[in-house]
Structure formats: structure tokens, C-alpha cells
DOKOL-203241 format. One record per residue (C-alpha): x, y negated, z; residue number from 0; residue in one letter. Coordinates in steps of 0.1 Angstrom, whole numbers, plus 2048, in hexadecimal, padded with zeros to 3 digits. Layout:
REM residues N
{x = X y = Y z = Z dolum = NUM pami = A}
...
//
This chain:
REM residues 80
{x = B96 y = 420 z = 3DC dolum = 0 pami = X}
{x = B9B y = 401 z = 3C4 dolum = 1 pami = X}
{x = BA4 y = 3DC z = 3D2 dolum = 2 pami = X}
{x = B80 y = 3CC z = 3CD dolum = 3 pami = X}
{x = B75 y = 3A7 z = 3D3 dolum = 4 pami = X}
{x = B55 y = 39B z = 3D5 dolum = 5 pami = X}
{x = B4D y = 37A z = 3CB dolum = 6 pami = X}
{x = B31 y = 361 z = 3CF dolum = 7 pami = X}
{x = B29 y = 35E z = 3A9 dolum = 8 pami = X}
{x = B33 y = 365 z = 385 dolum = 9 pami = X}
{x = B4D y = 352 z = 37B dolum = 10 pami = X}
{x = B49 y = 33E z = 35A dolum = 11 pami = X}
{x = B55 y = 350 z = 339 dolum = 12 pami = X}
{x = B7A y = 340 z = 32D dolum = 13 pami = X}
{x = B74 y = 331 z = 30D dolum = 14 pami = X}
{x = B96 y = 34A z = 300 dolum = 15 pami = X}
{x = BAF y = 328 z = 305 dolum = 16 pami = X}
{x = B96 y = 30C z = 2F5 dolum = 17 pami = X}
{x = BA2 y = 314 z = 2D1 dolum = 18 pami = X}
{x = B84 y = 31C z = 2BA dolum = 19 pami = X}
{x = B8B y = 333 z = 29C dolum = 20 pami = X}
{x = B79 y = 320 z = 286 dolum = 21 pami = X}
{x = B77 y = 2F5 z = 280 dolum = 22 pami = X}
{x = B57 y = 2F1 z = 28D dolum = 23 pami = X}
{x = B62 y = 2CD z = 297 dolum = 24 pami = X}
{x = B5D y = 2C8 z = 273 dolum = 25 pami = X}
{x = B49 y = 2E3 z = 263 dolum = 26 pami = X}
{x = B2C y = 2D6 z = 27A dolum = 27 pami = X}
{x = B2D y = 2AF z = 274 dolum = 28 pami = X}
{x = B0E y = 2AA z = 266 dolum = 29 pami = X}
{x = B1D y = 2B0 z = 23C dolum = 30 pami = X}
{x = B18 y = 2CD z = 228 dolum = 31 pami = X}
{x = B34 y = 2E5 z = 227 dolum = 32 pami = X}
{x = B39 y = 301 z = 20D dolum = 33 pami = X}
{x = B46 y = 31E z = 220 dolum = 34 pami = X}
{x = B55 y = 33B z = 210 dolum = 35 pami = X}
{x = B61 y = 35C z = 212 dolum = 36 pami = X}
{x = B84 y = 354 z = 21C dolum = 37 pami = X}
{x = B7A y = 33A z = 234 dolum = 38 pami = X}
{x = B6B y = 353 z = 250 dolum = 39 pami = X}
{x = B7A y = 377 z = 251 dolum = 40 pami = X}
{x = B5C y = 387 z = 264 dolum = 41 pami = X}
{x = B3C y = 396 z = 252 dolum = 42 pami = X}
{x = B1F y = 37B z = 249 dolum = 43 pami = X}
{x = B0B y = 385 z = 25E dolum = 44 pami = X}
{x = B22 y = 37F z = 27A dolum = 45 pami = X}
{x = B2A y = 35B z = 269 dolum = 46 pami = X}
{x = B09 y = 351 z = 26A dolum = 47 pami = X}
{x = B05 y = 35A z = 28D dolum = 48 pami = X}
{x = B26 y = 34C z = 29A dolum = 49 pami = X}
{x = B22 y = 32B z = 287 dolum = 50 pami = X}
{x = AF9 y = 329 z = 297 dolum = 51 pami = X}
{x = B0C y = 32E z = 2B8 dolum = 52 pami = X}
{x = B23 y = 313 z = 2B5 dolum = 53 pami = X}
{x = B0B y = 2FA z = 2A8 dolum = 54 pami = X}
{x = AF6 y = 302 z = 2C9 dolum = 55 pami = X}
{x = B12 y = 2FD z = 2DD dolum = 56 pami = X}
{x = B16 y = 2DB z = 2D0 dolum = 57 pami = X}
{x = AF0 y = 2D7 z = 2D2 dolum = 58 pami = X}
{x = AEA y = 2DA z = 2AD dolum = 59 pami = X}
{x = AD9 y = 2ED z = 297 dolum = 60 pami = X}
{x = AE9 y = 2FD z = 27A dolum = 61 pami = X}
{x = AD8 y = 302 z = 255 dolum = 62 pami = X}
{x = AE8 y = 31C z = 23F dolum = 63 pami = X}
{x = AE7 y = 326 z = 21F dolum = 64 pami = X}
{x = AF2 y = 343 z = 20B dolum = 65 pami = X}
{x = AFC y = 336 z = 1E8 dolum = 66 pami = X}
{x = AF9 y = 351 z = 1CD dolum = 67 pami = X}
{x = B25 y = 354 z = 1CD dolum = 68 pami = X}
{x = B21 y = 35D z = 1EF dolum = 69 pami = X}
{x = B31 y = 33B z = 200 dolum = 70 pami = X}
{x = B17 y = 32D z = 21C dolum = 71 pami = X}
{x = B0D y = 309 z = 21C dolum = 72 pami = X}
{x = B0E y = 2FF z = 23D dolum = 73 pami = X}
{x = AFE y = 2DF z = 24F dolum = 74 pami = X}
{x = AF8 y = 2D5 z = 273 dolum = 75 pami = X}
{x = ADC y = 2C3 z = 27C dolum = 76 pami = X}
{x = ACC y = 2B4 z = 29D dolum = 77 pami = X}
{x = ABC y = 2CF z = 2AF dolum = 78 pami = X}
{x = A93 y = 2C8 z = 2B0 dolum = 79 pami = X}
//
């Protein structure tokens, strides 16, 4: 039978090493950013999600557009 441990909770999930894959620090700074294609490498849908995520985390909301090149304007706002 395997070694197993029970424990009194669920740890907290490790943030992979505190780097982000993306500059959120600036991307969400209240400016408009034009982000394109080369500046994410995952699918837009998954950018839009990923970049409403972060904003949450920082307790922001985050406005996108989809320009007709495909880049994204991106804003954060105050949540509310």
C-alpha cells in the first residue's frame, strides 16, 4: 500500500516561482495597451481570459477590444 498523509487542509496553490508570463505590472496600469499577436502565444480566447484573471487578482477589471488587425486594446479599470 502507498505512503499516504492526511492533512488538516488544502494547501494553497504555488504561484509557479512568482514570475508572471506576461507584464501585467504594466499592461494593467490603468493606459491602453495595443496587444498583438506576438505579444501572447496562447489562443484569444485564452488571452482574454488570462488577462480578466489577472486584472481580478489585482482587483481590477479589464476592458478589451478586438481591433479589426486582430491586436486587443486592453485597459484596466476599478472594479464597480
Amino acid at each position: 500500500m502507498a505512503n499516504q498523509t492526511e492533512l488538516e487542509s488544502l494547501p494553497k496553490a504555488s504561484s509557479g516561482g512568482g514570475t508572471e508570463r506576461y507584464p501585467w505590472h504594466d499592461w494593467l496600469n490603468g493606459r491602453v495597451w495595443e496587444i498583438t499577436r506576438g505579444d501572447y502565444d496562447i489562443t484569444e480566447i485564452g488571452f482574454r481570459s488570462v488577462a480578466c484573471t489577472a486584472a481580478g487578482k489585482r482587483g481590477l477589471r479589464a476592458k478589451i477590444r478586438k481591433q479589426p488587425d486582430g491586436a486587443f486594446l486592453l485597459q484596466a479599470v476599478p472594479r464597480g
